[in-house]
N, C-alpha and C positions, 0 to 999 in steps of 0.2 A: 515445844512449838507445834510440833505434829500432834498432839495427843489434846492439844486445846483446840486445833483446829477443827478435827472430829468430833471432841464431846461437842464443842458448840453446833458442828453441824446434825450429830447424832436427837440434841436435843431439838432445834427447829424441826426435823424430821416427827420428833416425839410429838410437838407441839401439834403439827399441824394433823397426822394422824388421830389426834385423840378429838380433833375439833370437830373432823369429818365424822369420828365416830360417833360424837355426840348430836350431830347434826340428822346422821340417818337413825340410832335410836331413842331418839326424843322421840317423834310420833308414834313407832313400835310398843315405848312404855306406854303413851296414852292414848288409849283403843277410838278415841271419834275421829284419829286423825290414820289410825291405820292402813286405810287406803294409798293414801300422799307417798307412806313407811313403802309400803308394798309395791307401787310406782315407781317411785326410787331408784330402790334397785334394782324394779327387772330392765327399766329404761336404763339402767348404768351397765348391766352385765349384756345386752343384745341390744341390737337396732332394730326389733321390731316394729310394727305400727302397732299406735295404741288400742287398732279393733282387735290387734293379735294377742294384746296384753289383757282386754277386758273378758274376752273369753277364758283366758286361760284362770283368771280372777273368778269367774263366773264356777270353771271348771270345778277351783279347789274349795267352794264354798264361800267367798267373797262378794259374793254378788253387789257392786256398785250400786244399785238401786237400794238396798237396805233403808 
């Protein structure tokens, strides 16, 4: 009982992990959307504003404007 309760939780856990995964390297695989990829996550890991993200884009060779 306990051990089905877990794998099925373990699994939706699985499920939904891999879906985010796929969601944030699908763009990363395909370079005209890399921007959106890079977006992404810095808006997921800080609260920045987006002047503070496109400089920093700018900084690392990114430059939006491309």
């Amino acid at each position: 009982m306990v051990f089905e309760t877990l794998s099925s939780q373990l699994s939706v856990v699985i499920t939904l992990a891999f879906g985010v995964l796929l969601i944030v390297l699908y763009p990363l695989i395909h370079k005209e959307n890399r921007y959106f990829a890079w977006l992404s996550l810095i808006r997921a890991f800080s609260k920045q504003p987006i002047e503070e993200i496109s400089i920093f884009l700018k900084q690392v060779g990114m430059d939006m404007e491309e």
